[in-house]
N, C-alpha and C positions, 0 to 999 in steps of 0.2 A: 504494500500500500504506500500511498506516496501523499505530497502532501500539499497547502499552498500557504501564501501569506505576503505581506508586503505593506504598503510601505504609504505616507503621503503625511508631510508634517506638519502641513497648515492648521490652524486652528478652527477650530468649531464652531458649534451652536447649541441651543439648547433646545433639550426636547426630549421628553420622559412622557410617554402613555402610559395606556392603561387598556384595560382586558373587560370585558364582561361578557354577560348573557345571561338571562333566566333558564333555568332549568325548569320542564317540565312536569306538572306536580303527578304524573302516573308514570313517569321514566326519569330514573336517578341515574347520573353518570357513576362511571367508577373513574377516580381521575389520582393522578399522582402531582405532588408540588413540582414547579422547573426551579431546578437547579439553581444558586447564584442568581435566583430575582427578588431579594428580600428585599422591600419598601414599603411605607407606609400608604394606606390605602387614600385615592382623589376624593374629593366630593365630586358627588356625580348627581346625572339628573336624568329622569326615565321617560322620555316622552315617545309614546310608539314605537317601542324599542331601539330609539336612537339614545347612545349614551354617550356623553362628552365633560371634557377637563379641563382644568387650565394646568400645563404641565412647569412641576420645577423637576428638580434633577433627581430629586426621589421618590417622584408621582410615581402608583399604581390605582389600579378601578380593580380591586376584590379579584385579587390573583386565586385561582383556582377553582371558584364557582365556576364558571361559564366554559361555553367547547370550546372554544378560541381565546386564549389569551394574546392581549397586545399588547404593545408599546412603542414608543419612540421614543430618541433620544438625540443631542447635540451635543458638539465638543465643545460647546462652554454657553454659559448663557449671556458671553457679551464677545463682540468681535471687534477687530482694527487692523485697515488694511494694510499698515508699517508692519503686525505680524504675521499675516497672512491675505491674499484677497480670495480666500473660499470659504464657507461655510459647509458641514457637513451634516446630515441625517441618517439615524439609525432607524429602521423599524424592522421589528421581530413580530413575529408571530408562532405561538407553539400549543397544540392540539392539546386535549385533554385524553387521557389513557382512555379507550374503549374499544370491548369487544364486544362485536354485534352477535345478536341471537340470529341466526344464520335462517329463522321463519320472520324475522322484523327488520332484516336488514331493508336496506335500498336497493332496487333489481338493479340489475346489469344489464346495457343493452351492447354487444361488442363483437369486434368481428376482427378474427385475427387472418391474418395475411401473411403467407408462407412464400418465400422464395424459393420455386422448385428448379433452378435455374441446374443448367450442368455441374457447376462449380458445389454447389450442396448433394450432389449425390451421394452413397453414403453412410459413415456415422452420420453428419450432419444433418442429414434429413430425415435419418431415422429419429434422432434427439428430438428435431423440431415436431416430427410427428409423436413424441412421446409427450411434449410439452403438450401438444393439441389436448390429446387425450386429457391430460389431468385436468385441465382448465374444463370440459366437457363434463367430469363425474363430478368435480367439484362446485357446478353450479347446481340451482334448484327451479324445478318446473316455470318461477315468476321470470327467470331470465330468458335474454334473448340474445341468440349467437349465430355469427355466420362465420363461414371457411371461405376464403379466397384463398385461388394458388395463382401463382404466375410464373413464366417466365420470359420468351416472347411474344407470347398472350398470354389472356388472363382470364379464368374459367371461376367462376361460385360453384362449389363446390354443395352448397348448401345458401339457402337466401334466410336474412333472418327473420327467423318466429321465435315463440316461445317456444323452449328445448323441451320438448315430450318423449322423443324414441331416443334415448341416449346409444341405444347398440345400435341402431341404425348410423347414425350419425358418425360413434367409432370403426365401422366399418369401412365408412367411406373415409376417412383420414390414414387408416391403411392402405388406402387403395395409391395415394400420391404418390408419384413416380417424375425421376427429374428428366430434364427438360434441357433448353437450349441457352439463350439470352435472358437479360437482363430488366425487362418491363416493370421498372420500380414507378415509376406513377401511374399506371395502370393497373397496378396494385393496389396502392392507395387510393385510388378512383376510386373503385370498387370497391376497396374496403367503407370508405366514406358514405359512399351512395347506400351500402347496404344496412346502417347504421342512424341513417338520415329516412331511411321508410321506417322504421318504428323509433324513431325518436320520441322522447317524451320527456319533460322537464321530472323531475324528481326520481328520472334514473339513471344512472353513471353513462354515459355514453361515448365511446374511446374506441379508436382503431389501434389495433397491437400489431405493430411492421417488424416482422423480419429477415433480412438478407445477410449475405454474404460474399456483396459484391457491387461492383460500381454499374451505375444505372448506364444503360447503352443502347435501350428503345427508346422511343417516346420523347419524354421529357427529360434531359440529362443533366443541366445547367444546376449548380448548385441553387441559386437564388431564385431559380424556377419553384424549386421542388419548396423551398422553403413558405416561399409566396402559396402556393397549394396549400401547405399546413395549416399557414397563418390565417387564409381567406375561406379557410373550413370552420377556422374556432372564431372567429369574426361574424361568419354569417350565419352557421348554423351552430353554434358552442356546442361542436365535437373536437374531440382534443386527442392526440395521437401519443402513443409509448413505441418509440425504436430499441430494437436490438438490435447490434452489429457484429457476426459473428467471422473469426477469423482474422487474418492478415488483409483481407485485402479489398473490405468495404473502405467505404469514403467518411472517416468520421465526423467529419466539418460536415458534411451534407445529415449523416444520422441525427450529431446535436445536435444541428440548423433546425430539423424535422421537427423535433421535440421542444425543442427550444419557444419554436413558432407556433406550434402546435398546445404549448399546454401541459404535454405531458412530460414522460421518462425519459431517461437515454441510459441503454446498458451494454458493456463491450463483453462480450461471452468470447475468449480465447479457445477453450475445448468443448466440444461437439458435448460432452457428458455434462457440460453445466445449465446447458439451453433446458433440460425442464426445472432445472432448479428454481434459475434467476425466472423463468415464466413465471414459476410457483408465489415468489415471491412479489412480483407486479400483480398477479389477481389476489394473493392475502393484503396487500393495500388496498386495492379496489371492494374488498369484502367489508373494507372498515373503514368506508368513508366519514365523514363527520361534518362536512360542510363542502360546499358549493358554491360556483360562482361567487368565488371569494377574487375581491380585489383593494389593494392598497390604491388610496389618492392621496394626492401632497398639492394641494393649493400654496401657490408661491408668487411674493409678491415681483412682478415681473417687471415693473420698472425701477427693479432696487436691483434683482439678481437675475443671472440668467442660468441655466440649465449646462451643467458642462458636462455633467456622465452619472450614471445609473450602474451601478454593482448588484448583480447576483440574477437579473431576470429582464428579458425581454421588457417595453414599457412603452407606452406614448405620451406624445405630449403635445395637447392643444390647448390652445387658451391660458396660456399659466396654469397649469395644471396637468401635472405626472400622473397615470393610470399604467397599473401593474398588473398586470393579470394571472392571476394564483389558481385557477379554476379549483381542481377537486383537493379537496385536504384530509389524510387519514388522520386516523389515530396516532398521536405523540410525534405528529412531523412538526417541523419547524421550517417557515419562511420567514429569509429577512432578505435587506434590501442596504445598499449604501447610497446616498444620492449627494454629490457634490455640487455646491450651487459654487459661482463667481461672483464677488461684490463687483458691480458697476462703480465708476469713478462719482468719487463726491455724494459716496451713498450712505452716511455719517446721519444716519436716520434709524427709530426700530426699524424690524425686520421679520414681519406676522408668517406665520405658515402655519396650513391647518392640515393635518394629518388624519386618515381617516378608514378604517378597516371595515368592509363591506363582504356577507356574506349569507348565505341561506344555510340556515341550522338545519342539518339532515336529521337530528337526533329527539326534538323536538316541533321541527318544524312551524319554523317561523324564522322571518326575514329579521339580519340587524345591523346595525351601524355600531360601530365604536372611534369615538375621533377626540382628538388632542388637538388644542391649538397653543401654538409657542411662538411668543415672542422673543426676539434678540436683543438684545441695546447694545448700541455702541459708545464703547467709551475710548476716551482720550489717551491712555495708558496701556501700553501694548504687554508691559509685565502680568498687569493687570486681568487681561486677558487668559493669558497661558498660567496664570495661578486658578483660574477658574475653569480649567480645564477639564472635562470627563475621560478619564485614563479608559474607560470601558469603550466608547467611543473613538478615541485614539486607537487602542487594542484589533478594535473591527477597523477602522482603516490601515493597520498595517498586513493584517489578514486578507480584506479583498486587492488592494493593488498589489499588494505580493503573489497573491496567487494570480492577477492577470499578467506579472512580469515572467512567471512560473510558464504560462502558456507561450507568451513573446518569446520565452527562449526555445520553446520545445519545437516552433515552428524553424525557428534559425537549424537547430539542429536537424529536422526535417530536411534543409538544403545544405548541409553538411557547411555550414557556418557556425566552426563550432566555437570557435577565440570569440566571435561575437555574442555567442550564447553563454560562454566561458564569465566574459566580462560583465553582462547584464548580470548573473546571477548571482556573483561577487559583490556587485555595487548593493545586489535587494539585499544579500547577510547584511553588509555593512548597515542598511539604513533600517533592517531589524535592531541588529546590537545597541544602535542609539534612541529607536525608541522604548526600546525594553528597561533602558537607563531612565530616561525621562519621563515613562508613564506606568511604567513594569511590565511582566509578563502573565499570560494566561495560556492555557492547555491549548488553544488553539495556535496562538502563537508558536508555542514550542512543536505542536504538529507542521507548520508551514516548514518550521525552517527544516525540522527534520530530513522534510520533503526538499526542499530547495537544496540542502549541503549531498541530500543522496544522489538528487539529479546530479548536479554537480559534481561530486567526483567520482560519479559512471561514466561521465563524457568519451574519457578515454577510451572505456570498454566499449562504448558504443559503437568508436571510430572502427572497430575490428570486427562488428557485427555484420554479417549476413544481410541481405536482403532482407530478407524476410523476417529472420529475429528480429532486425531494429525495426519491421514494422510494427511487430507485436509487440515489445520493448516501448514504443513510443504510444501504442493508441492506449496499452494497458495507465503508462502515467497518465496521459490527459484524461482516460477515466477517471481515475481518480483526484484529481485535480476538481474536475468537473462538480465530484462528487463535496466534495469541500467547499466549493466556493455554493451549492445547494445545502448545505448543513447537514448531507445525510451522513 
């Protein structure tokens, strides 16, 4: 496993949320406290399940009641641009433990998509058919599932309904047999399409992509395929999980999928892991807890401007950042880093309203939780950085370290390795200082772990194979990947 983290030393802002939600009085959650969020509880105020704060640095709203716990946060509640011209923002989000009665859960509507292409012949497509199967016994009559294969075309295997003949169903998933080319969005067409005939708002609805190889029909263009993903969870909020198994899919285009998509991304190295990791993406989806979850960040736009978003896909119209978090299990965690830029001669406060948006699956009912934080600027740049939030700093050396962690693994993808060498040197160096200046936390010490292992494999890499360094290289940015999403 590997790791990420890094680096950006400007000074903050201020901003500490809070969490809530009623619980329903004929369904109690079972929920565990998070970790490392002790604070005193906000005044809050309940109007149609909208709940809001006015945040200081140790606001919380009744941490562990409610399915979704929030917060936000800033590195400091006063800025000046002599010691920085950025502001930054924290927001977390982390689920409440639950496990569904598997007769009260939320149905599934989902259609997984196999690459039967030549390349999976095989263990490979034996695995992937092994995966089918689980996923198949392991739902129940309220769900609905389809089979697509592809390879230079694309055959439904099965259209979705509700699963009634489970031996029928796995008879035909034994039947798949590989194939030729590559038909990766003609895959996802189909997967899409079969997903979008019984769609229905209050049931999980997700295409599961898997290949093991670069798309060479149809649609190939990386930011084609991406744009597919995106203008499916846009128009119809279906949201996609990629698998990429092997050496020699395209993992820029798998996350890109996922990314845009909403969903997962997982790199399966051996053909015997694919029903595993499958296993493991439908035990998430069994235990969903909330929906059409999204973080907003109202910003005042003639003061700051928008310079980079950490951790998830996002847009941004109107002064105003929208993050799209779609489905949220049990005890996951979303966060986010948003770095604003002071405009010149902007020695004004600095309002921002923060705001968690979600459909409780477990109760059912729609909620809001939102934070509003103000900044003040003062005159004193010491001043500033004495008011600083170490926790804050902490997650900014964590998210740019781990996008410097990616910059370099792309360099060494083009066998630039002095320059990959050099970046990853400079990220220790500007950990070691801020671990001095604001301390250290377990994440930190995972990034860098990850950054000094990269780093003095380089060598070994240079004497790798083809193919091992493929494998060597998508396995880190897995797990990078997997770092910079909290999992």
């Amino acid at each position: 496993m590997y790791r990420l983290i890094l680096l950006s030393t400007f000074v903050f802002l201020l901003l500490n949320t809070s969490c809530l939600r009623e619980s329903n009085s004929n369904k109690r959650l079972s929920y565990s406290k998070i970790a490392n969020r002790e604070s005193k509880p906000a005044q809050v105020s309940n109007v149609s399940n909208t709940y809001s704060s006015t945040s200081d640095l140790s606001n919380r709203i009744n941490e562990g009641e409610h399915t979704l716990d929030f917060f936000s946060q800033g590195g400091s509640s006063f800025y000046n641009t002599e010691e920085s011209e950025y502001v930054y923002l924290y927001l977390d989000s982390k689920a409440v433990k639950y496990e569904s009665n598997n007769e009260q859960r939320i149905p599934l509507n989902i259609s997984l998509v196999i690459d039967k292409s030549g390349s999976m012949s095989g263990e490979k497509l034996e695995n992937a058919k092994e995966a089918a199967k689980y996923l198949v016994n392991n739902l129940k009559s309220e769900d609905y599932v389809s089979i697509v294969e592809y390879d230079s075309d694309v055959n439904v295997i099965r259209h979705s309904k509700a699963l009634q003949n489970k031996s029928k169903l796995l008879q035909s998933i034994d039947r798949i047999k590989s194939g030729s080319s590559t038909f990766l969005s003609g895959g996802m067409d189909a997967g899409y399409k079969e997903v979008e005939e019984t769609f229905k708002n209050k049931r999980v609805n997700r295409v599961l992509l898997m290949s093991d190889g670069l798309a060479n029909v149809g649609i190939t263009t990386n930011r084609e395929l991406m744009r597919l993903a995106e203008n499916k969870r846009k128009q119809k909020s279906i949201s996609i999980s990629t698998f990429g198994i092997g050496a020699d899919f395209n993992e820029a285009v798998m996350t890109g999928i996922a990314e845009m998509g909403s969903g997962n991304y997982a790199f399966i190295e051996k053909p015997g892991e694919i029903p595993e990791i499958v296993a493991q993406e439908l035990n998430g989806l069994l235990n969903v807890v909330a929906q059409n979850t999204t973080m907003e960040i109202n910003y005042p736009g003639k003061l700051v401007t928008l310079d980079e978003v950490y951790g998830y896909e996002y847009e941004n119209e109107f002064n105003k950042v929208i993050v799209n978090l779609n489905d949220v299990i049990s005890e996951e965690q979303k966060a986010i880093l948003i770095r604003f830029k002071i405009k010149d001669n902007s020695n004004t406060q600095l309002s921002f309203n923060c705001a968690l948006n979600y459909e409780d699956a477990i109760n059912d009912k729609k909620i809001r939780l939102e934070n509003n934080i103000s900044v003040e600027y003062h005159n004193d740049p010491s001043f500033v950085v004495k008011h600083s939030n170490s926790n804050v700093m902490q997650q900014t050396a964590v998210f740019e370290a781990n996008k410097e962690l990616d910059k370099a693994m792309v360099l060494v993808d083009k066998n630039e390795y002095k320059s990959a060498e050099k970046l990853l040197d400079k990220s220790l160096e500007r950990i070691d200082y801020l671990e001095k200046r604001y301390g250290s936390s377990k994440e930190i010490e995972k990034q860098k772990n990850a950054i000094s292992s990269y780093d003095n494999k380089i060598e070994e890499v240079k004497k790798m194979n083809a193919r091992d360094k493929k494998v060597y290289q998508k396995s880190e940015k897995f797990f990078n990947y997997s770092r910079k999403k909290k999992k």
